[in-house]
C-alpha positions in Angstrom: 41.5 -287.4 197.5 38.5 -285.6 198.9 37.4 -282.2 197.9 35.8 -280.1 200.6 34.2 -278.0 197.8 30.3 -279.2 196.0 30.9 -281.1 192.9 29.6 -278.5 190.0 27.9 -279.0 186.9 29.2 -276.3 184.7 28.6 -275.2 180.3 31.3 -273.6 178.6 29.3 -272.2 175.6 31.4 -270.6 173.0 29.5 -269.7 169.7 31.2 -271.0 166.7 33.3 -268.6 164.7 31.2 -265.4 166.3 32.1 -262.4 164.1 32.6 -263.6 160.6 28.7 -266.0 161.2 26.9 -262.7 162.3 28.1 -261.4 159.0 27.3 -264.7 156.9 23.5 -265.0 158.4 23.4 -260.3 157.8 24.8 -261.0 154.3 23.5 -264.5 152.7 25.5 -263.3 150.0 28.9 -264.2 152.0 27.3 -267.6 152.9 29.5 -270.6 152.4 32.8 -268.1 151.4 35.8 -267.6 153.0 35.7 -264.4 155.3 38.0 -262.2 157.6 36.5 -259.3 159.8 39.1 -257.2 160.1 41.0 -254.1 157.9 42.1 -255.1 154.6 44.8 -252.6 154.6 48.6 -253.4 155.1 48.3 -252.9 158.4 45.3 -254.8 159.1 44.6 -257.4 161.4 42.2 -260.0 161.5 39.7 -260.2 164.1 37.9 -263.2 163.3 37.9 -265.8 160.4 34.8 -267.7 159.0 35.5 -271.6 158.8 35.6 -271.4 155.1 38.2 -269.0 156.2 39.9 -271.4 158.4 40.6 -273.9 156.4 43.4 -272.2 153.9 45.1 -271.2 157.7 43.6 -267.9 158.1 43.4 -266.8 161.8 42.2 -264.9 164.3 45.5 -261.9 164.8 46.4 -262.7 161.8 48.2 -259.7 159.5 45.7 -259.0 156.7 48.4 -259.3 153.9 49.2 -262.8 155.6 45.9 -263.9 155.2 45.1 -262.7 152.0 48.6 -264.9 150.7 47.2 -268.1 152.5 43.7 -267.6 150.8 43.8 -265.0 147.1 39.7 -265.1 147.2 39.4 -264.3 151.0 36.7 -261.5 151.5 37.1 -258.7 154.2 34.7 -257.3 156.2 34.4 -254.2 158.0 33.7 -255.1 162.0 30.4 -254.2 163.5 30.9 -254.3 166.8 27.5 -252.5 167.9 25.6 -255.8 166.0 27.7 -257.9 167.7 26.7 -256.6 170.5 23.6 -256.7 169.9 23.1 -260.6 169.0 25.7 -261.5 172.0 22.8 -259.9 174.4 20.4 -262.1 172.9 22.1 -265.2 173.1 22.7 -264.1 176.9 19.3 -263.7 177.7 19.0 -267.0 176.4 21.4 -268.4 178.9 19.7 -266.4 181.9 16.7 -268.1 181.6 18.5 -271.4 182.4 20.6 -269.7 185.4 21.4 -266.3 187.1 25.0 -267.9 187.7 26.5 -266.5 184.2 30.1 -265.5 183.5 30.7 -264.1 180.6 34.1 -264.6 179.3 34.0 -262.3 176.2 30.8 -261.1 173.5 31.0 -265.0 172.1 31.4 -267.0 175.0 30.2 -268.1 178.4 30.3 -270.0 181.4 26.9 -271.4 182.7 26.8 -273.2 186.8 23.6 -274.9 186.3 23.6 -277.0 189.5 20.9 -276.2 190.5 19.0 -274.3 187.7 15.7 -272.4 186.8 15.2 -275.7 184.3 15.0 -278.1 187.7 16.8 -280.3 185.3 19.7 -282.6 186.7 21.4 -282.8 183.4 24.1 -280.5 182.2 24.2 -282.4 179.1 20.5 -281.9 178.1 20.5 -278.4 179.1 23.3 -277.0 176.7 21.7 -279.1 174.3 18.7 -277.2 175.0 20.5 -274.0 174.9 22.4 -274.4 171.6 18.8 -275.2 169.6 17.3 -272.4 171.2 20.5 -269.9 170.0 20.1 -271.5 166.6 16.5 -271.4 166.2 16.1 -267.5 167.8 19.0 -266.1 166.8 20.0 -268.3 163.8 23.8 -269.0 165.0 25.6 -272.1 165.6 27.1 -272.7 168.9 29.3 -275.4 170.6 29.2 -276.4 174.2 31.7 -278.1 177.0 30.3 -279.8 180.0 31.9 -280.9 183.0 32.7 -280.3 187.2 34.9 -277.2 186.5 35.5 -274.2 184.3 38.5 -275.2 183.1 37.8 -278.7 181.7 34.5 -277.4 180.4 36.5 -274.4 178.3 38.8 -277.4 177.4 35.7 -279.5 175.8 33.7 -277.1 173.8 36.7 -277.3 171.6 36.4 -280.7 171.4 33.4 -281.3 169.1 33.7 -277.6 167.1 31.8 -276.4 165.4 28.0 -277.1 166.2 28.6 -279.8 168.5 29.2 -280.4 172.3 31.2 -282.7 174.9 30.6 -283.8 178.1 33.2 -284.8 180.6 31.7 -286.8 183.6 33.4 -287.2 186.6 34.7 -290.3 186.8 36.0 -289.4 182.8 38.2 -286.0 184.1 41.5 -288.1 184.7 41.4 -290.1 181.3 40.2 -287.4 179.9 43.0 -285.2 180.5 46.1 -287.7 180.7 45.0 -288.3 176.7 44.8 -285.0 175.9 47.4 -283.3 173.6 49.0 -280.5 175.2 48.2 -277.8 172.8 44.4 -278.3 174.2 45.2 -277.3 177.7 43.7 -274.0 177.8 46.2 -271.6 179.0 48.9 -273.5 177.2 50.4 -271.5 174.1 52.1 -272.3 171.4 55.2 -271.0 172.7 54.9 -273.0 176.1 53.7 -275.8 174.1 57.1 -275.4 172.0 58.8 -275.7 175.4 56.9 -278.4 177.0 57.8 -280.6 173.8 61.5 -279.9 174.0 61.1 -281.2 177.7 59.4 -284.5 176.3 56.0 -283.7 177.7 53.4 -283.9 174.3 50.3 -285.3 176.3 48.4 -284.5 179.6 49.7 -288.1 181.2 53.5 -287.3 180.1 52.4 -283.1 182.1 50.8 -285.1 185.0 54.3 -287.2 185.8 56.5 -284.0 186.2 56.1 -282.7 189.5 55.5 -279.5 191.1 59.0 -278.7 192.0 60.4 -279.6 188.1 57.5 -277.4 186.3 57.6 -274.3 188.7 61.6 -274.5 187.7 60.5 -274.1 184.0 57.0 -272.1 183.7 57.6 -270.0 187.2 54.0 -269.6 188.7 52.1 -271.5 185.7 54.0 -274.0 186.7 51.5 -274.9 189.6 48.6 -273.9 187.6 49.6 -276.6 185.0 50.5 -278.9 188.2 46.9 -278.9 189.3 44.6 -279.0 186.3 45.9 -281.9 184.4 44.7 -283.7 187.7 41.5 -282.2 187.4 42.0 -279.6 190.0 40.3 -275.5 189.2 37.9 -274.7 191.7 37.3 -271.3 190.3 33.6 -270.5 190.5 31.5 -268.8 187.8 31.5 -265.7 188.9 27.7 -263.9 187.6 29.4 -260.5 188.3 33.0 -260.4 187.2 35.4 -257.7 188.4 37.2 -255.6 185.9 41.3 -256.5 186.8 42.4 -254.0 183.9 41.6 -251.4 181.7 43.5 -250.5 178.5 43.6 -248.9 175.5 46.2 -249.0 172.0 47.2 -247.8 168.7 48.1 -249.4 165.7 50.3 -247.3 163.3 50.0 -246.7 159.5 54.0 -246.0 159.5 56.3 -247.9 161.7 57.6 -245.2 164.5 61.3 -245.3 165.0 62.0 -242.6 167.3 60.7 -241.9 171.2 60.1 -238.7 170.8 57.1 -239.2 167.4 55.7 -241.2 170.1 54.9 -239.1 172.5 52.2 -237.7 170.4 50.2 -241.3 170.0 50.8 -241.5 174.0 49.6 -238.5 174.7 46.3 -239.9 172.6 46.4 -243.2 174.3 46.7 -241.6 177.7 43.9 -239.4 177.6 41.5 -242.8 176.3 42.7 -244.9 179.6 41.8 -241.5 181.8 38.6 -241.0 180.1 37.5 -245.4 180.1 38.6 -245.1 183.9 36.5 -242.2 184.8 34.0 -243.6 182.8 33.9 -246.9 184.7 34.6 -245.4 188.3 37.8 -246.9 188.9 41.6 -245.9 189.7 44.5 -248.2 189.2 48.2 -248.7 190.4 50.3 -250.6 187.9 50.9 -248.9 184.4 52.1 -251.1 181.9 53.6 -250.2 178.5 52.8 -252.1 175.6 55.6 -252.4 172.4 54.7 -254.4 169.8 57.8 -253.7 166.9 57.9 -254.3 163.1 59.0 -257.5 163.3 55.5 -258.4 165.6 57.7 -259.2 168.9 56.1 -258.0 172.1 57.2 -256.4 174.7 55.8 -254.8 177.7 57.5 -252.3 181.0 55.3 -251.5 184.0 55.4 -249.7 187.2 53.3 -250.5 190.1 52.7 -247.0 192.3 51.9 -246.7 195.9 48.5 -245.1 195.8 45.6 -245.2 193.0 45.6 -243.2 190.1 42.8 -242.2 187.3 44.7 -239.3 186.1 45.7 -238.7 182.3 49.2 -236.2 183.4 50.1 -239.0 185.8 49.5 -241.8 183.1 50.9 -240.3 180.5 54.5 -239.3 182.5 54.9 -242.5 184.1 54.1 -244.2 180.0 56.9 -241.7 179.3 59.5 -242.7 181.8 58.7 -246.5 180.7 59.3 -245.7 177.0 62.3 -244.1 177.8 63.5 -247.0 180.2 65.6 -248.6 177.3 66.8 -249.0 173.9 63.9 -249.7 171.6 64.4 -253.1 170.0 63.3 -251.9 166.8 61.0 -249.6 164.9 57.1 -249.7 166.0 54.0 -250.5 164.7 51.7 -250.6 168.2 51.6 -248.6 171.4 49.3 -249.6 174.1 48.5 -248.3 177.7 47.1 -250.6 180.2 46.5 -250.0 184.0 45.6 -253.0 186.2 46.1 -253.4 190.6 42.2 -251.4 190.5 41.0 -250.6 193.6 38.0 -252.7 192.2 39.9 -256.3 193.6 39.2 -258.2 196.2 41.5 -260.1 198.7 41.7 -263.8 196.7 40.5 -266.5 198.6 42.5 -269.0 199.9 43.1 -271.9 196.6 41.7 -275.6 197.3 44.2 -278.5 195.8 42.0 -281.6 195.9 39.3 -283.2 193.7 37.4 -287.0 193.6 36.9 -288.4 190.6 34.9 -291.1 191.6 32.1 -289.0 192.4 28.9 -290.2 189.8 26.0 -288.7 189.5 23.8 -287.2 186.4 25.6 -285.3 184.1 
């Protein structure tokens, strides 16, 4: 198959257990201890985990009083965001003076195009190697790096050799690469989908690459093509150095579980006026208003409602939040409320998607 596209050379860099390592190098005192960042409280949630952490099965979104079951001498710490921040600037700076062509994904992680790069070095593999020394040696952080022709086999890889470590995929490797991958690795692939895939006898990327495109849009709906194409290798998304806000949101987690609509409408209210203010803030109106229930029991659901013109307004927010709450029967007492608009007027038309890939192609990685 012949792509029409130029073969990239793109880094995934994803620094290695971000939150909880900005608080062991801060704090040489929490050095080599397990850690959660996050509220101790009974309503707590952990928002990262060290590795020491990790290894007694404490998680990232994890309840605090879970955590602190799975591991009695696990230390919490407060988050600082504003350091984190801080350090995730550095480590971008870093990463600019290999390429302008950077697209952040989050505070800890990163894609990098260096095809052609400020380095006028042809290999991907020596230059996240260079990059990770130079994060460790300026900023004193560990981080791990995925190379390959795409984004999404490079997001794939720096999971591979975690933590401290990196992978490179070459070209002719994609297809081998993927067919012996488990499932559970494909990123986009949750554990719930990865429940489903299993029960349909597909546990590896060969046994996902024999189903075809008609038998896995009938069972995932529209992931069912994403999943289609990238197990053959196929995501020509480009690194985008300036990406384009699709949402903006903003939630509340409760200290008492809520059980009637109408204590809610307070904690809307509250929410309502933060999406109107982050919206103003940024410049942009939306269209769709989504809803977001999380009950007791930590099931999720959401209720939107796409409008026919753009709105930034907190009275126009915070009625059509009200109609959605009010849509049907709560499932069950709540412990989260959230308010998210996406459809912003900051979207562009998407461009047309390309379906093919060589694998033969060779040249340095």
């Amino acid at each position: 198959m012949q792509n029409d596209l130029p073969i990239r050379k793109i880094i995934h860099v994803d620094m290695d257990a971000f939150f909880a390592s900005v608080e062991q190098m801060d704090n040489p005192e929490l050095k080599g201890k397990p850690i959660a960042v996050g509220g101790s409280s009974k309503r707590g949630v952990v928002s990262a985990a060290s590795y020491e952490a990790r290894k007694f099965g404490v998680r990232s979104a994890m309840s605090s009083v879970l955590a602190k079951l799975n591991c009695p001498e696990l230390i919490f710490v407060r988050p600082r965001f504003s350091r984190y921040k801080e350090i995730s600037q550095k480590v971008r700076n870093i990463f600019y003076d290999y390429t302008n062509m950077v697209e952040p994904l989050s505070l800890d992680e990163a894609y990098l195009d260096v095809t052609e790069n400020k380095k006028g070095n042809p290999s991907a593999t020596l230059l996240a190697r260079d990059i990770r020394e130079r994060i460790f040696k300026e900023v004193g952080l560990t981080a791990s790096a995925g190379i390959s022709v795409n984004k999404f086999i490079a997001k794939v890889a720096s999971d591979y050799n975690k933590p401290n470590g990196q992978k490179t995929v070459n070209p002719e490797e994609v297809i081998p690469f993927l067919e012996n991958l488990d499932i559970r690795k494909f990123y986009g692939i949750g554990k719930v989908t990865a429940e489903k895939m299993y029960q349909l006898g597909v546990f590896t990327g060969k046994e996902l690459k024999s189903k075809s495109l008609e038998f896995l849009s009938k069972n995932f709906g529209k992931s069912g093509k994403y999943y289609y194409y990238v197990v053959r290798g196929i995501h020509n998304s480009e690194v985008k150095s300036h990406r384009i806000r699709k949402s903006l949101a903003a939630e509340r987690t409760f200290n008492e579980n809520l059980s009637s609509e109408i204590f809610m409408m307070e904690k809307l209210n509250l929410i309502a006026e933060e999406v109107s203010h982050r919206l103003e803030k940024s410049k942009v109106a939306g269209r769709t208003i989504t809803l977001k229930i999380k009950y007791s029991d930590f099931t999720l659901q959401t209720r939107s409602k796409t409008l026919s013109y753009f709105i930034n307004d907190k009275a126009i927010i915070l009625e059509t939040a009200k109609n959605l709450l009010y849509q049907e029967k709560l499932n069950n007492s709540v412990r989260l409320l959230g308010i998210s608009l996406s459809n912003l007027n900051t979207e562009k038309a998407k461009k047309p998607e390309q379906t093919s890939i060589s694998v033969q192609l060779k040249f340095d990685f």
